[in-house]
C-alpha positions as CSV (number, residue, x, y, z in Angstrom):
1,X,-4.0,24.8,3.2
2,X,-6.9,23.1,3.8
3,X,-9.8,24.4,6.4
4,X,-9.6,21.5,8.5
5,X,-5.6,22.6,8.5
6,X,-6.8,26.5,9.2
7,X,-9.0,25.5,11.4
8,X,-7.2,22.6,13.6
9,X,-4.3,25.6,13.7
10,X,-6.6,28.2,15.1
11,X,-7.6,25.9,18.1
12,X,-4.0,24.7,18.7
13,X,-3.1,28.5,18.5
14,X,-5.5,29.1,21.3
15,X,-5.1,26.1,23.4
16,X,-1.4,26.0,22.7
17,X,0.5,29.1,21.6
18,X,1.7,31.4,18.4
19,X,-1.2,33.2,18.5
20,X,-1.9,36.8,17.5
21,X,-3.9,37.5,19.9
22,X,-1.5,37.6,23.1
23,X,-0.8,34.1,25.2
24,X,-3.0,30.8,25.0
25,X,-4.9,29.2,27.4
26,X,-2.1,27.1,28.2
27,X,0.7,29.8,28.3
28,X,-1.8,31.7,30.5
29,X,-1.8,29.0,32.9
30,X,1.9,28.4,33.0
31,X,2.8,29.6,36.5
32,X,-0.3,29.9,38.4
33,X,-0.6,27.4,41.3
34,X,-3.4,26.1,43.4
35,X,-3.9,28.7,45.7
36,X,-4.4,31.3,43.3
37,X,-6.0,29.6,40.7
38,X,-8.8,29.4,43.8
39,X,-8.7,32.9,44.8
40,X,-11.7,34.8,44.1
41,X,-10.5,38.7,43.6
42,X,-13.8,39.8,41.8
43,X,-16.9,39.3,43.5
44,X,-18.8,37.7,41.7
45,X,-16.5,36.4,39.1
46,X,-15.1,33.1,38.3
47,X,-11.8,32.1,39.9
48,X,-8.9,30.4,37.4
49,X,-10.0,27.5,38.9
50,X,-13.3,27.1,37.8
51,X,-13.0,29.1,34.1
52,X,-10.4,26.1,33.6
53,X,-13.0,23.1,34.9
54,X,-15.2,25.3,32.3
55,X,-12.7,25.4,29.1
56,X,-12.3,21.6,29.5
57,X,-16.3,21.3,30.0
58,X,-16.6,22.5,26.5
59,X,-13.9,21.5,24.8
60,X,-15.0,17.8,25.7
61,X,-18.3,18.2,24.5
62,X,-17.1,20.0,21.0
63,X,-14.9,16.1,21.0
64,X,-17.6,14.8,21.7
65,X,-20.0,16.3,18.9
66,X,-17.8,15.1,16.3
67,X,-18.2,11.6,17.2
68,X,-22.1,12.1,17.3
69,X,-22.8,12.8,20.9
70,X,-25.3,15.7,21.2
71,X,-24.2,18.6,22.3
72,X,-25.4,19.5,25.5
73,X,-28.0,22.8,26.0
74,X,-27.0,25.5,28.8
75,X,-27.7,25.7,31.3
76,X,-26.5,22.2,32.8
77,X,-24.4,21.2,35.3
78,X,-21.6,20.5,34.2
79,X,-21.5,24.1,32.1
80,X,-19.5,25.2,35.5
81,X,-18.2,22.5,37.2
82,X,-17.8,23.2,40.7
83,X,-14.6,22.9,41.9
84,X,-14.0,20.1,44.3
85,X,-10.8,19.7,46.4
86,X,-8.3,22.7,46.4
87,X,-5.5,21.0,47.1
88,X,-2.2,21.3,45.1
89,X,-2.7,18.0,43.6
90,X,-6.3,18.6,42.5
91,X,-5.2,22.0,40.6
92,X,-2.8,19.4,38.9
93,X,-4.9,16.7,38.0
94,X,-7.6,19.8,36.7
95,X,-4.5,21.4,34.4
96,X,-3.6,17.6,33.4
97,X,-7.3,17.0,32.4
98,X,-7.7,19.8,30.4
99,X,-4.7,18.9,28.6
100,X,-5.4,15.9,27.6
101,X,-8.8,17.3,26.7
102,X,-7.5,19.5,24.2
103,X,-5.0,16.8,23.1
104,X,-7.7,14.5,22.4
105,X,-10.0,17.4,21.0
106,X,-6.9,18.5,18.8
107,X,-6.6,14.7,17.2
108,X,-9.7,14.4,16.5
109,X,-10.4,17.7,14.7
110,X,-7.5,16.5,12.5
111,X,-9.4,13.5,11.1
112,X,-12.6,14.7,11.2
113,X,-14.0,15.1,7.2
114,X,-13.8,18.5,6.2
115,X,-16.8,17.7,3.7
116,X,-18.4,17.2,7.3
117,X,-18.0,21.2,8.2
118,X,-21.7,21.8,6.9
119,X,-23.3,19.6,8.8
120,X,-25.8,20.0,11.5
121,X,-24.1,19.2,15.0
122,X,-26.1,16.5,16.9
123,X,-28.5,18.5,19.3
124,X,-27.7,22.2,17.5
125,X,-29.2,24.2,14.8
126,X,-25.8,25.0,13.3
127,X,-23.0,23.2,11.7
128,X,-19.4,22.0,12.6
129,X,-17.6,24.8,10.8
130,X,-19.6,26.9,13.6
131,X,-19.0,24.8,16.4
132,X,-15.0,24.1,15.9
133,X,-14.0,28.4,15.2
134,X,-16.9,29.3,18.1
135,X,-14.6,26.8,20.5
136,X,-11.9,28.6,19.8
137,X,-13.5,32.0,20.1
138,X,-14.4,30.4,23.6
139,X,-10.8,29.5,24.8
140,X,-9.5,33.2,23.4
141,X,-12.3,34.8,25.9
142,X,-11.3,32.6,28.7
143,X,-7.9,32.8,28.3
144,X,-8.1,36.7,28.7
145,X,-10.0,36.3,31.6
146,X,-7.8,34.4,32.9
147,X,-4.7,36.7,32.1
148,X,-6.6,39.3,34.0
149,X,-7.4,37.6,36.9
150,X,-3.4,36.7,37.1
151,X,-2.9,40.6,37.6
152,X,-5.2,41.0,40.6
């Protein structure tokens, strides 16, 4: 197997299931609806709501990367998007956003050059190889976040 293959496997494992480490972002999500993807049980702590505005924040900008686009530095404002209606439709439209995020992301990553894995990332000091396992580091995090918001 290839490392774009391992690779492009352990961000659809992440995003999309089979993965060792417990659910996905996405199997995480299955289930929750508006009103508690809003709630904020920890002071202080993100709600569902916005870690999932956040997962697609980054996730678009890793797509974008690969097709040149620097990435952007935190802080910046769309790092945590704030969340803006709360309506059931709005919590659909953010889950159907971030799936076609990671969709997208998930196609691209497959045709991106693995001979490309050592370069430099447009606005970084480290390369793709870096970039593509950190994202999915990133959705692991957030999707155990998210597992234990589901439980308060």
């Amino acid at each position: 197997m290839s490392e774009m293959k391992r690779i492009h496997s352990q961000l659809r494992r992440a995003w999309e299931g089979e993965a060792w480490h417990g659910p996905s972002v996405k199997e995480v999500l299955d289930g929750v609806i508006a009103a508690q993807a809003a709630k904020r049980p920890l002071s202080g702590a993100h709600t569902i709501w916005e870690l999932v505005l956040h997962i697609e924040r980054w996730a678009r900008a890793v797509r974008e990367a690969l097709s040149g686009t620097p990435m952007p530095q935190p802080p910046f404002p769309e790092d945590w998007p704030a969340v803006g209606g709360a309506s059931d439709n709005d919590w659909v439209a953010a889950l159907a956003a971030l799936e076609r995020t990671h969709t997208s992301l998930l196609e691209t990553v497959k045709s991106f050059p693995e001979e490309r894995l050592h370069e430099t990332v447009p606005g970084r000091d480290y390369g793709f190889y870096f970039l593509l396992h950190g994202l999915a580091q990133h959705d692991v995090y957030h999707a155990g976040q998210i597992a234990l918001l589901k439980k308060l």
